[in-house]
N, C-alpha and C positions, 0 to 999 in steps of 0.2 A: 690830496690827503697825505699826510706825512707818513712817515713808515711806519712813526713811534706810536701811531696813533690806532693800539688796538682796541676792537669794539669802542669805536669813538662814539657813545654817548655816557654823561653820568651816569657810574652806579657805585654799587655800592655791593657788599662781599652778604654771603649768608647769616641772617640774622631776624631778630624779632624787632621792629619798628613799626610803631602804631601809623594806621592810615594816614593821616593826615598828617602828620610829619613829612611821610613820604610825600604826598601830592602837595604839598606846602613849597617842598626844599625843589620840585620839578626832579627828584631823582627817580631813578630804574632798579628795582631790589633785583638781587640777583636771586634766580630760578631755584627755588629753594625743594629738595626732594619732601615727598608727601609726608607730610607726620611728624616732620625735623623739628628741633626746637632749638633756644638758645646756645645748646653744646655746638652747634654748627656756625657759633657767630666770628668773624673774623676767618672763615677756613672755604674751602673751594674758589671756585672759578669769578669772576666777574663779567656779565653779561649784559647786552643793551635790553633783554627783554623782562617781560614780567611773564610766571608761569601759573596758570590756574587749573587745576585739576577740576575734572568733567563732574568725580561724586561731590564737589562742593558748591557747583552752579546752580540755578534755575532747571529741573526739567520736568518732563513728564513720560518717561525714560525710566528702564529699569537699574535702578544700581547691583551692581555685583558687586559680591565680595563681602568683606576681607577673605580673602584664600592664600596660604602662603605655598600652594602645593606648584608648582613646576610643570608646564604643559596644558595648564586653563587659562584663560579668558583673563582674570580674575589676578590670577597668579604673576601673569607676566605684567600684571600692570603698574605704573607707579603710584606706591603707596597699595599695592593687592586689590585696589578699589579701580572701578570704570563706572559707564553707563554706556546701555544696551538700546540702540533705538529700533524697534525691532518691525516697524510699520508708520505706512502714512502716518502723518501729523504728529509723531514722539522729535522730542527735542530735547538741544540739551544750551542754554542760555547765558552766556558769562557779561559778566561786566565790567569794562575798564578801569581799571584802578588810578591809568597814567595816558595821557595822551597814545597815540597809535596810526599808524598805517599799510599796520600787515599782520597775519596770521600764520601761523604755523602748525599745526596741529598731527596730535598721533592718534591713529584708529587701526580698526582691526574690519576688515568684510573678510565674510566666507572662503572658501579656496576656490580658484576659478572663476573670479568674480568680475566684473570689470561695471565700471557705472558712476554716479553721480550723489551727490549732498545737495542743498540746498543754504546755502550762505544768507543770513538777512544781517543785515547791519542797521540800529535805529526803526526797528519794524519795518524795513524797507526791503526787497530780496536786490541782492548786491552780485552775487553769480550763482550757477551752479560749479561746482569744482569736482572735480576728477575725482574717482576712486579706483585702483587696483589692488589686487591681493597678488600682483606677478613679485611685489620684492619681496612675500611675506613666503611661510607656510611652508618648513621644511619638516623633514622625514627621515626614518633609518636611524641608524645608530650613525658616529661621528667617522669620517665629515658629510654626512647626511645628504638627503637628493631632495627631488621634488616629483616622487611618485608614493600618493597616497596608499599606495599598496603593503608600503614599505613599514607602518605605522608609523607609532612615536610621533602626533601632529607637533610640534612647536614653532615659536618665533615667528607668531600671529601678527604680531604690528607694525607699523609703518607709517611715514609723517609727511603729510605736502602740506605747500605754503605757496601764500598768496600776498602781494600785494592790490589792497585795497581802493588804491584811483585818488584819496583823500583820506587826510589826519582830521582823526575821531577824539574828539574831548574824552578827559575822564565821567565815567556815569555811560558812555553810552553802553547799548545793547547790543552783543553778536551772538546772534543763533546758527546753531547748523540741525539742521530738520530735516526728516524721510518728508518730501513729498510726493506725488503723485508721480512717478517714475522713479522715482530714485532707488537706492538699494537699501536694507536695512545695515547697520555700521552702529559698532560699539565704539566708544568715543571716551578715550583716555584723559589727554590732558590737551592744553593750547596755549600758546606762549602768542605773546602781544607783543610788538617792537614799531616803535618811531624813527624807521627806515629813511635816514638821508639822504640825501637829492645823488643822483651818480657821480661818480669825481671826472674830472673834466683830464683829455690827454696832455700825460708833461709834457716839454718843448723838449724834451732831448731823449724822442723815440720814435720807435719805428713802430706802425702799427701793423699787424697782420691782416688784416684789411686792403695793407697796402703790397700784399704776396698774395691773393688772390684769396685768402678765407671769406667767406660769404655768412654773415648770420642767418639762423631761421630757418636755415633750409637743411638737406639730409646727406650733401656730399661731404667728400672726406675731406678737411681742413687740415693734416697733418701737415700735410708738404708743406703748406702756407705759412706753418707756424716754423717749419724748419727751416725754413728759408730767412724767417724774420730774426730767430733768436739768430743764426749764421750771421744778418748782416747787423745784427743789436752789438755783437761780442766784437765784429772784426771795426766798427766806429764807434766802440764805447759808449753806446747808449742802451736805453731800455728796451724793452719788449711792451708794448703796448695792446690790451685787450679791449677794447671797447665792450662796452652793452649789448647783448646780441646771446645766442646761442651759438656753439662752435660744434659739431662732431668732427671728432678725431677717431681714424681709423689704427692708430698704432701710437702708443707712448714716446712723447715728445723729451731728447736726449738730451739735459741742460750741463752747461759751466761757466764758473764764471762772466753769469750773467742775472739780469735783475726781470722779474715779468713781473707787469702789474696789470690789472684789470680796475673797474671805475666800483666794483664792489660787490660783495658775496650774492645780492639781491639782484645783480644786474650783468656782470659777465658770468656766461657760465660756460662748461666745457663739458661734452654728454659723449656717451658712444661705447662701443663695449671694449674700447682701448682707453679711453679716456684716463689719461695720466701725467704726470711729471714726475723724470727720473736720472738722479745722475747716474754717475760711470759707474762702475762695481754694482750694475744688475745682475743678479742671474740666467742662467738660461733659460726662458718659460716654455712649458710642454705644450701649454695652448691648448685647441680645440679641432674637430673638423673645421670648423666655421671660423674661427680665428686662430691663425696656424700662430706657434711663438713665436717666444724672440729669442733672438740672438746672446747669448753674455756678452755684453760691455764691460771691459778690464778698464782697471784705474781707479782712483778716486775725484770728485766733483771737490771744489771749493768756491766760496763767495758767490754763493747763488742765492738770489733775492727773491722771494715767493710773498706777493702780497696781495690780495683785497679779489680773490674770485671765487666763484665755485667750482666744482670737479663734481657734477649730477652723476655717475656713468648709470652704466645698463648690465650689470652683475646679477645673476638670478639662481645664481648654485655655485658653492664653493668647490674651488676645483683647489687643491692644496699646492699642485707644482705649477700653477700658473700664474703667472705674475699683472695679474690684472686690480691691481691696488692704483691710488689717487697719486699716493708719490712714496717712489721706492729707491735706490740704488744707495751712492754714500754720498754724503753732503757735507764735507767739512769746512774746515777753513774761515768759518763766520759764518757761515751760512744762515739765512732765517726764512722761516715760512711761517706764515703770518697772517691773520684774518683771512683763512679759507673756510669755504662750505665743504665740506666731504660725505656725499652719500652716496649709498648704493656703488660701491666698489667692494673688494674685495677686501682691504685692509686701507684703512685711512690712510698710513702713514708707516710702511713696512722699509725700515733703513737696512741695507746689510754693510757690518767693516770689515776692516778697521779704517776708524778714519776717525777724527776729534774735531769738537768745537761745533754748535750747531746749537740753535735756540728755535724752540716749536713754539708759540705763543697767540694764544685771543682766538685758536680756530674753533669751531663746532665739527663734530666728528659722529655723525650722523647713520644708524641704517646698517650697519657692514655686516658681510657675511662670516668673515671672522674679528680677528684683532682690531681692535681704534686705531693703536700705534704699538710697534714693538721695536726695540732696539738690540740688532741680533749681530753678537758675535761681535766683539775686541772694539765698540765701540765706548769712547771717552770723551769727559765734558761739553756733554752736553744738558740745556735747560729744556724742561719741558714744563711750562706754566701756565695758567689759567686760560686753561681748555676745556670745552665741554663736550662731553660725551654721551649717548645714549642710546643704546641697540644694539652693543656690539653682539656679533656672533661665538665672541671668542674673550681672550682676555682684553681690560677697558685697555691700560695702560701695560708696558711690559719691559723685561729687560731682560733676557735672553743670552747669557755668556756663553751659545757650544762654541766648543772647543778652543776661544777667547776669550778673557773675561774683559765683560765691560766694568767700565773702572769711573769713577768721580761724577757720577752723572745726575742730575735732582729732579722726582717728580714734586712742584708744589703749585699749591694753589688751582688744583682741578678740581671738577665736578664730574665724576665717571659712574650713570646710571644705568641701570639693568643690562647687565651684560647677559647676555642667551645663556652662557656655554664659560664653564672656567672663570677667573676671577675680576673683580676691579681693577686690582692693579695687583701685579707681579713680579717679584725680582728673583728669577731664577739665576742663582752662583753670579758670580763676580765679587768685585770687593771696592770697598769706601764711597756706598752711594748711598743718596737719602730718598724720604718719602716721607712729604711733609704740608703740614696744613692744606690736605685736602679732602673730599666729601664724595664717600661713596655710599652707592645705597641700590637694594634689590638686585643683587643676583640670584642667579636664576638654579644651575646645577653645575656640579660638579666642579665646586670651588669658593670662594667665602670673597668676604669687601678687602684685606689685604695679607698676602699668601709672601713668606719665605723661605723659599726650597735650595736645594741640591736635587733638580731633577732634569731630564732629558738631555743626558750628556752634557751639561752644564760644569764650568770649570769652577771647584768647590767655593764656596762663600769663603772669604778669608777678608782682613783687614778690620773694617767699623761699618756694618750699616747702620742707615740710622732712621728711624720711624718715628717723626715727631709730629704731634700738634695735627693728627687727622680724627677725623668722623666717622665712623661706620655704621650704617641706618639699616636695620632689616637685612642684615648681610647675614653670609654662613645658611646652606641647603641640605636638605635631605640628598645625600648622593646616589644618583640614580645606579651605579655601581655597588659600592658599599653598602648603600641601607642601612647607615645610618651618619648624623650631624655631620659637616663641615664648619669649622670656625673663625666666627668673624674674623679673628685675624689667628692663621695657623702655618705650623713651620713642619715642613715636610723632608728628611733626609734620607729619601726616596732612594737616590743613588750613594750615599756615602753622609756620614755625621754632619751634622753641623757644623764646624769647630770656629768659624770666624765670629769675631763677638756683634752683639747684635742691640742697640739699643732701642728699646720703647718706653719713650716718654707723652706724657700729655695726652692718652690716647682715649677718646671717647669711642664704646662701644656701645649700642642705644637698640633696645627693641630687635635682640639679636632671635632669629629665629631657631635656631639649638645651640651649641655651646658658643661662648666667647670668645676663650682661649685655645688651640690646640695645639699639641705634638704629635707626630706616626712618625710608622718607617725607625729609622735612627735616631741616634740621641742629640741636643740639642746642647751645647756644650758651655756655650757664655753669654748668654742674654741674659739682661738686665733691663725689669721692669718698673717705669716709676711715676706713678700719678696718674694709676692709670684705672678708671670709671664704668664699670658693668653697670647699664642700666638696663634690667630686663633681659632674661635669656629664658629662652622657652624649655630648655634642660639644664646647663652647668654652668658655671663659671669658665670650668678650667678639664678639657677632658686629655686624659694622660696616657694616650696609648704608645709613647717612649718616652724614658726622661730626663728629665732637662734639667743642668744646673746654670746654676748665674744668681740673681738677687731678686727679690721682692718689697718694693716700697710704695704703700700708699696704693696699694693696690683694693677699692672696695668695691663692692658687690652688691648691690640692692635687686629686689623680685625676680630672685634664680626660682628658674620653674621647678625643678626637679633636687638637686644637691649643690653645693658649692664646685665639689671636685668627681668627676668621673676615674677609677681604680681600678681597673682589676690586674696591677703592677707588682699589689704587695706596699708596702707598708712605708718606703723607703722610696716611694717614685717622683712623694716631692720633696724629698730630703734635701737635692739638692739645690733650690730656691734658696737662697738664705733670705732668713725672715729680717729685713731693716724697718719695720717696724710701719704703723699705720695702715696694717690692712686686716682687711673688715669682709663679711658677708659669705665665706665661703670653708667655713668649720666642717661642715657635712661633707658625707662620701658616698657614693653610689659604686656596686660592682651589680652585672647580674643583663638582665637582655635590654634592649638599646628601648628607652622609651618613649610613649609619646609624649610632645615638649607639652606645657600648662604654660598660659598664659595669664595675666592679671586682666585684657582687655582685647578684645578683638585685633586692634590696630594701637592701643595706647604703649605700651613696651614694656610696664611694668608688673608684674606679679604679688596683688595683693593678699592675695589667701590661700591658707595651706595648699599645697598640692595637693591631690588626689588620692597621689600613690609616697607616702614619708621616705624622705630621702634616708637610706638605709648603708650600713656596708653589710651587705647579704654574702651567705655562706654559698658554696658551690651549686648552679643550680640542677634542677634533673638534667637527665643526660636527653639533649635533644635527640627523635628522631632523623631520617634520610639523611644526606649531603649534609656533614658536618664544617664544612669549607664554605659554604657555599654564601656568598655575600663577606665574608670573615676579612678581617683587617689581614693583609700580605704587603712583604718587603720581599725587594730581591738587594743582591751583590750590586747588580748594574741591568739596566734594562735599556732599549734600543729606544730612540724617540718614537714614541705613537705605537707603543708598543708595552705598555706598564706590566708589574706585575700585577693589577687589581685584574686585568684582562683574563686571569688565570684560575680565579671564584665567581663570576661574574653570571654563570650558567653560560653562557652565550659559547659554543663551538667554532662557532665563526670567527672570534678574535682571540686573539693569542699573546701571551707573552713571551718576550723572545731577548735575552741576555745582551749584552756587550759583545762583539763579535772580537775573537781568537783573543780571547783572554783567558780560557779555562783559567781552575775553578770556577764555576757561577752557584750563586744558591737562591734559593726560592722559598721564605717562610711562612707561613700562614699562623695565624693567633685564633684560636676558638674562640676567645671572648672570658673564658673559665675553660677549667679540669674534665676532657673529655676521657672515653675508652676509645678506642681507634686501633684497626686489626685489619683493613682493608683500606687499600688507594688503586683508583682508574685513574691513570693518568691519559689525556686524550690532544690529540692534533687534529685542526681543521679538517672534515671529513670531506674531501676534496680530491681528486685526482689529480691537481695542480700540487701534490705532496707527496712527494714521492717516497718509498719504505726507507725509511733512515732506521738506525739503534743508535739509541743514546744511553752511556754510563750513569748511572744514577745510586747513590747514595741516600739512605734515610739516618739521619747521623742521629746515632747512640741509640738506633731499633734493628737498622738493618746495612750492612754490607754492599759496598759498589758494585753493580751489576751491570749488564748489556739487556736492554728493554728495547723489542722490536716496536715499529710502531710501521703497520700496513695498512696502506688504505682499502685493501682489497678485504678487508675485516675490520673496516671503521676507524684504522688510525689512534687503536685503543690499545693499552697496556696497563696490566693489574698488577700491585707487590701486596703480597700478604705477607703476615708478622704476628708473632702472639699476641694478644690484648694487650695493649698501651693506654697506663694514663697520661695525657700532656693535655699542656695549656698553650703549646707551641711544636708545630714540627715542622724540621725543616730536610730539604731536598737537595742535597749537592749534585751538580753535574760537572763531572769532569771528561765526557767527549761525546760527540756527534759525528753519526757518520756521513747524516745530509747536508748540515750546515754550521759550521764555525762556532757554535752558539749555544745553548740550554733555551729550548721553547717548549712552551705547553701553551694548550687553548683552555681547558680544563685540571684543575688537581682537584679531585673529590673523595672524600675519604670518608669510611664507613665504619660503626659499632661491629660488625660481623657480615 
């Protein structure tokens, strides 16, 4: 198999192509998200499979759904739609569109489940296949466990795949059915592929096989591999995987060197180490059970990654453990290339600095957090038609702390239902793109494509550039906030935007609340142009800081609720300048966060009036209790994994906690509108692990710097009273701590009296 040769069979990019063309021309459509339509044509990934979603097959199965909400069945699925096979003899029955000789498919059983399906292919029964619910079914608040006790069930689904013994003409039938043993299994979606014969070993390699790895069985194969790549690099040959199963007991160290395997379907590499990683690892904390590693200094260049799997055995996210498929720095040319990546930790977690590096044609499969993230001072690199789907964390990512990354291009991906945070993300750096590609159903606490200044990220400066992408069903209720996230939204969390920011071509489609967003800080030079709302369950454009730059051709068709979300004042989109040809978003909303209206269950567009007439409403009564409480908050600077949203959230347990030794810090909180306000509890984790610290605290322009105990030995709670105050904002300086470097609160709660 050649290098160049990713996902080597015909296909073809996202789009609308009547049946029989395709089965005419022997092509492969690429795996199109549920719902999608023509806006997606030419944009995403390209793929050897065909994908068919369960609610459109033959069954006798219950469909669920549509449900856009976060944390159901229903919710987490692609396109909000499944089918539920919930006893003997329910089924769910697809049929080939294209030739085939393998399966793939996503489902969801119970927590603690372990058991069986039954496969027919052709009305014939062809296997039983496996079922676990061990890589699904996390818990807790973020990074989340796997004890039911914890609540908060999510990230129900999970995907096995089979090859079938023989290629099945278009027309025939594959069922997967409860029968008499089996488990009951809600049954999402299934992807068909005409899986090529294995590739045969090059002549100018070393095989691992021939260091003593043994396929199929459960010893630890590391040595073997270390041994091989040592004797691949010191006689300039490959690294050779054969067809087989490999456990690795610790992450295999690469440089300049090339591994090949005979292909994603056939060599695979499993274990609860299972990885490939250059130099510039970190150090991992690991586990009782699997102690870390070591840091590896340096940078990796010219390392050739192509045609295998990386299955591992990841079943809880541990956040300082470095149990990802392939991590460390890879420059120099480097390519990784037609990989399977499931059930690891992070597909593809690079750390730099280090430059040059092309990721392309992998499936990125199952993770407990990130698909791929590029962190810290890393430059030019491509990352292109790649598929994603499950991530736990954000799909795709760019990560500048305290380096920015620089000239780097996410295009031509397909990055679906991520758990947790966004599609794809470019947190600070400068002069990278995101372009012609196809995101759709995330899930919470983040939107299909996010432009921040956040988590100590070094600021956005230079030209990004967002061109020619899709967004399906993106933008969530935040389980934080309580209220929309938007499809594509710009966060200057920790400091302004001010790097300029172009969007062009942008298709936003059957957005589940607003489109467009700004928070946090202002947003200083974006320019938007040709760019297409179809369907938003509340706004267009929701404005809670704002943003100047341009507006062309910007329209708006079945906003659920108003065009533009306000309560800024009058002036918040002043600075857009109007260049003319935009349409659909005249109306304003101010007032409490609504629920979205839809035109169709699942269709995206908004036919008739809303419910509730998009209004700009005058201030409204004065809420009772916790005035704060879920409210839109910025701070000055906040510590990674440590937001200020932490600080309204209700939750005592998490905290926000400042930029350390940089007094001042400030911490603002937005009502939403014009409150009274005369009392604040400020509170810290009720914890004995908190020791009595006093922090300096300011209420700027109500109340004077103070010294506020906070003991845990009486909750870890401290009050500031003030005459009655109206604001629509109040904000909290700290200028010192005597426990820690920093401005922390778990809690700001503020009361009418």
């Amino acid at each position: 198999m050649s290098p160049s040769s990713v996902f080597s069979a015909p296909r073809i990019r996202y789009g609308a192509l009547a049946a029989a063309v395709i089965a005419a021309a022997g092509l492969t459509i690429a795996a199109a998200p549920a719902g999608n339509s023509a806006l997606a044509a030419g944009r995403g990934a390209s793929v050897p499979f065909v994908e068919q979603e369960a609610e459109t097959a033959a069954t006798n199965g219950s469909v669920i759904g549509p449900n856009r909400a976060a944390g159901t069945l229903a919710g987490e699925a692609s396109g909000r739609k499944a089918v539920t096979l919930s006893g003997q003899g329910k089924y769910v029955e697809f049929t080939l569109t294209a030739p085939a000789n393998s399966i793939d498919f996503r489902f969801s059983v119970p927590d603690s489940v372990n058991g069986t399906i039954s496969l027919y292919v052709g009305g014939t029964h062809n296997r039983d296949i496996a079922l676990t619910s061990k890589w699904a079914w996390y818990y807790g608040s973020y990074p989340f466990t796997n004890n039911p006790g914890d609540g908060h069930a999510h990230h129900f689904y999970d995907e096995t795949r089979a090859l079938l013994g023989t290629s099945y003409p278009a027309g025939t039938k594959v069922k997967l059915q409860v029968d008499a043993g089996d488990v009951p299994a809600t049954i999402d979606l299934a992807d068909f592929e005409q899986v090529g014969a294995a590739a045969t070993r090059p002549a100018n390699s070393v095989s691992v096989t021939d260091y003593g790895a043994t396929a199929g069985d459960t010893s630890d194969d590391a040595g073997a591999f270390d041994s091989a790549v040592a004797a691949a690099k010191s006689q300039g040959k490959e690294v050779w995987i054969p067809s087989g199963t490999f456990t690795l007991g610790h992450h295999i160290t690469v440089d300049q060197v090339t591994i090949r395997g005979a292909g994603p379907w056939y060599s695979v590499l499993t274990g609860p180490r299972a990885g490939i990683f250059g130099k510039g690892e970190p150090a991992s904390c690991g586990t009782s059970t699997y102690p870390g590693n070591a840091a590896v200094p340096g940078t990796s260049s010219a390392v050739k990654l192509y045609d295998f799997a990386i299955i591992g055995q990841v079943d809880a996210r541990v956040d300082c453990d470095q149990s990802n498929a392939i991590g460390g720095a890879l420059g120099g040319g480097s390519v990784v290339q037609n990989l399977w990546l499931q059930h690891t930790k992070v597909g593809l977690w690079l750390d730099g600095p280090f430059d040059g590096l092309t990721v392309s044609g992998n499936r990125i499969l199952d993770q407990t957090a990130d698909g791929l993230n590029l962190h810290q001072g890393i430059s030019n690199v491509t990352v292109t038609n790649n598929f994603l789907r499950n991530t736990g964390d954000d799909g795709l990512a760019m990560w500048s702390e305290h380096d920015a990354d620089h000239h780097n291009t996410f295009s031509f991906n397909t990055v679906l239902l991520p758990i947790l945070a966004n599609n794809i993300a470019i947190y600070g750096g400068h002069d990278n793109t995101v372009s012609d590609n196809v995101v759709a159903d995330n899930q919470d606490q983040g939107g299909g494509i996010h432009i921040a200044n956040r988590f100590s990220a070094v600021p956005l400066s230079g030209t990004t550039t967002v061109a020619r992408n899709t967004a399906i069903r993106t933008g969530v209720l935040d389980s934080n906030w309580q209220f929309g996230v938007g499809a594509l939204w710009f966060d200057g969390r920790d400091s302004a935007i001010t790097g300029r920011v172009d969007v062009t071509d942008l298709d936003l489609q059957d957005n589940n609340y607003e489109a467009i967003q700004f928070i946090d800080s202002a947003t200083t030079d974006v320019h938007f142009t040709n760019v297409r709302i179809t369907g938003a369950g509340t706004f267009a454009w929701q404005i809670q800081a704002k943003p100047t730059g341009s507006v062309k051709n910007v329209v708006a068709t079945g906003v659920g609720r108003a065009g533009v979300y306000n309560c800024m004042g009058p002036d918040a989109m002043a600075g857009l300048a109007d260049q003319g040809g935009n349409s659909g978003w005249t109306t304003t909303f101010c007032g409490s966060w609504p629920t979205p209206v839809y035109g169709s269950d699942n269709g995206g567009t908004a036919t008739t009036t809303p419910t509730t007439p998009p209004t700009t409403t005058t201030t409204p009564t004065q809420p009772a209790g916790n005035l704060a409480l879920h409210k839109s908050v910025t701070a000055s600077g906040s510590q990674g994994g440590f937001p200020a949203s932490n600080a309204v959230d209700g939750d005592a347990n998490s905290y926000w906690e400042s930029a350390n030794n940089a007094f001042p810090q400030s911490l603002t909180v937005d009502f939403g509108s014009t409150v009274s306000v005369s009392r604040l509890v400020l509170k810290l984790p009720p914890s004995s692990a908190w020791g009595t610290r006093t922090q300096t605290i300011a209420v700027d322009g109500v109340k004077a710097a103070a010294g506020y105990t906070f003991n845990p030995a009486s909750g870890n709670t401290a009050t500031i009273t003030f005459p009655a105050t109206s604001a629509r904002t109040l904000r909290l300086t700290f200028t010192g701590n005597t426990g820690w470097p920093a401005g922390q609160l778990s809690e700001l709660e503020a009361y009418s009296s």
